[in-house]
C-alpha positions as CSV (number, residue, x, y, z in Angstrom):
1,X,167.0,47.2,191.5
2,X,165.7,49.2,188.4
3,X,164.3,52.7,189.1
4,X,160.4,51.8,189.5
5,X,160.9,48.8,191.6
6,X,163.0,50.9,194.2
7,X,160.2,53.9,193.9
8,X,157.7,51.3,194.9
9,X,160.5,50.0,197.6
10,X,160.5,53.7,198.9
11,X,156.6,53.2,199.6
12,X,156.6,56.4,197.5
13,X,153.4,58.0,196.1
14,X,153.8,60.6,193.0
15,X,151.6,63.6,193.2
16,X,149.4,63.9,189.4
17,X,151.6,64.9,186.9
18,X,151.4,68.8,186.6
19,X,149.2,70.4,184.1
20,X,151.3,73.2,182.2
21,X,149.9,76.8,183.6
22,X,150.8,78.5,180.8
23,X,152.5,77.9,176.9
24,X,155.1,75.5,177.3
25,X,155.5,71.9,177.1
26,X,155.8,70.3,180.7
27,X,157.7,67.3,178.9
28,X,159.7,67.2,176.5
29,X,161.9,64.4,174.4
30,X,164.9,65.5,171.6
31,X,167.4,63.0,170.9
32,X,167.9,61.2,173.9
33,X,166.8,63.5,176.3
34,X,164.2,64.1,178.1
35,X,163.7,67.6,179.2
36,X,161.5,68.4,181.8
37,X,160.0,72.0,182.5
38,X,159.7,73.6,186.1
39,X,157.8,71.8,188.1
40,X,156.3,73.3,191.4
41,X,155.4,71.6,194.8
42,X,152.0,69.8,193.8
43,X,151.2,67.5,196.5
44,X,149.0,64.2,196.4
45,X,145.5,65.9,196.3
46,X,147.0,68.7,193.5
47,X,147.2,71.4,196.0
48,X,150.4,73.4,196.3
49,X,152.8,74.2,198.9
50,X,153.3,77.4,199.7
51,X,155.6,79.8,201.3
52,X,158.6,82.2,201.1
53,X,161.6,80.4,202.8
54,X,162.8,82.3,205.5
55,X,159.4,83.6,206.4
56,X,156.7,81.1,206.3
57,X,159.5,78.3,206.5
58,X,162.6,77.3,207.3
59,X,165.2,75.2,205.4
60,X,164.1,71.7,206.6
61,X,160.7,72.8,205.7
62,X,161.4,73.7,202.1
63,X,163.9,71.1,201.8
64,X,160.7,68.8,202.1
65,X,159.2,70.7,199.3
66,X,161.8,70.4,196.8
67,X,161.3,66.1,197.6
68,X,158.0,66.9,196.6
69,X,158.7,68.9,193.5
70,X,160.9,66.0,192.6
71,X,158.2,63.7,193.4
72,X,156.2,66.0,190.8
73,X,159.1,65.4,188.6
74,X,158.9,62.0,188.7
75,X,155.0,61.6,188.2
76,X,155.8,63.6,184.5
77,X,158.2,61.3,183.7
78,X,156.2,58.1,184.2
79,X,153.3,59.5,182.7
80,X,155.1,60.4,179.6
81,X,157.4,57.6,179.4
82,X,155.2,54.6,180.8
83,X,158.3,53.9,183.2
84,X,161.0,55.6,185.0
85,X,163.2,52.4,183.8
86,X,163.4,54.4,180.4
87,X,165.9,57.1,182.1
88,X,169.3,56.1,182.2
89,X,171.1,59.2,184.4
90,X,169.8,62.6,185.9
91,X,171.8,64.5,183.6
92,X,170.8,68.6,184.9
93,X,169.4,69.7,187.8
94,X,168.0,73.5,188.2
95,X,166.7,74.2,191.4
96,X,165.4,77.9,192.6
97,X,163.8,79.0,195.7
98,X,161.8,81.5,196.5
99,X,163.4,82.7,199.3
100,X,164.2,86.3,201.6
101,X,167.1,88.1,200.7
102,X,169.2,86.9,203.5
103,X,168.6,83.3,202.9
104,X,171.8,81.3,202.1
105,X,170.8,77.8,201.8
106,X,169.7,77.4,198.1
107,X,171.7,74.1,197.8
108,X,170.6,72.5,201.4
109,X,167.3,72.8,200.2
110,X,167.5,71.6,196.6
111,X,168.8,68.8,198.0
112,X,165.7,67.6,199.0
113,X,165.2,66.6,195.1
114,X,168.5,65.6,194.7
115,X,168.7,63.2,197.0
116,X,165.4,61.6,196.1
117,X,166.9,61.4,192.7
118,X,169.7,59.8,193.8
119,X,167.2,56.8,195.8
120,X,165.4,56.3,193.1
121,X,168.5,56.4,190.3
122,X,171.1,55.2,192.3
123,X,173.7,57.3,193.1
124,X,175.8,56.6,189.7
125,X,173.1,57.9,187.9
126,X,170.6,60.1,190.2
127,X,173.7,62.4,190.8
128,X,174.3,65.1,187.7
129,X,175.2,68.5,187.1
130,X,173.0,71.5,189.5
131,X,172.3,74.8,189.9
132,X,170.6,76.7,192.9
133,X,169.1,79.7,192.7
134,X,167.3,82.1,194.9
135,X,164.5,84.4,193.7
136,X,162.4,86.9,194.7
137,X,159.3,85.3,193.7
138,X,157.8,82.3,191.9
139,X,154.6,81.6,190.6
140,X,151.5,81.0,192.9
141,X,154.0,82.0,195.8
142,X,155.5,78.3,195.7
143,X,158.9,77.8,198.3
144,X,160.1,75.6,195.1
145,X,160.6,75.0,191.0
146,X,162.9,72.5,189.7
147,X,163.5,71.9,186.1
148,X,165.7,69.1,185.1
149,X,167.2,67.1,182.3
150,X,167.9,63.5,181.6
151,X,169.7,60.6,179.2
152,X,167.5,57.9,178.3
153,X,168.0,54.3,177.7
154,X,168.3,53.5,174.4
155,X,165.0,51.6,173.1
């Protein structure tokens, strides 16, 4: 099953695609790549989640969010491609939350886009190479940004 037949499979429903909040390029394609800046937790209406992990929420919580950051991801790349059948593997993940200092499950929650990633992509090819991060803060007080990175079909 190719990418955008299994998203529709998933009775999933992408959020707008992100409008950039500041001077960057939310989407971006060099060679075979696509690039994609860090996207936040925009929901189906546009708002945002928001929250510190390990205050306002917990890890199954904010593991929630980062699906809905990938969600976010994945409303760029169809809008900018036309169809997610043009990627052909999640190459880079880079997940951060926004998190107290004692928090310790960075990767739990990021997991919440990877794994989406790997529905939608199959595991061959929704699986690649992550980071997660904790920070102090992020923009607009979001629990979640996840940039990523990936191949694309030749045309």
């Amino acid at each position: 099953m190719n990418p955008d037949d299994k998203l529709q499979s998933l009775n999933l429903t992408l959020p707008p695609a992100p409008k950039p909040l500041g001077v960057y390029k939310p989407f971006l394609i060099v060679d075979h790549f696509a690039y994609v800046s860090g996207h936040g937790t925009v929901q189906e209406d546009g708002s945002l989640i928001i929250g510190k992990v390990g205050e306002d929420m917990d890890e199954n919580e904010a593991k929630l969010a980062a699906r809905q950051v990938g969600l976010a991801i994945l409303s760029t790349l169809k809008a900018n491609l036309g169809s997610l059948n043009r990627i052909k593997r999640v190459v880079k993940v880079l997940g951060m939350v926004n998190a107290t200092p004692h928090f310790e499950k960075h990767p739990f929650v990021i997991n919440g886009c990877s794994e989406l990633f790997a529905e939608v992509f199959g595991e061959e090819n929704g699986i690649g190479v992550r980071s997660a991060i904790g920070m102090g803060s992020l923009p607009d007080n979001i629990p979640v940004e996840i940039e990523a990175m990936f191949e694309l079909n030749p045309e």
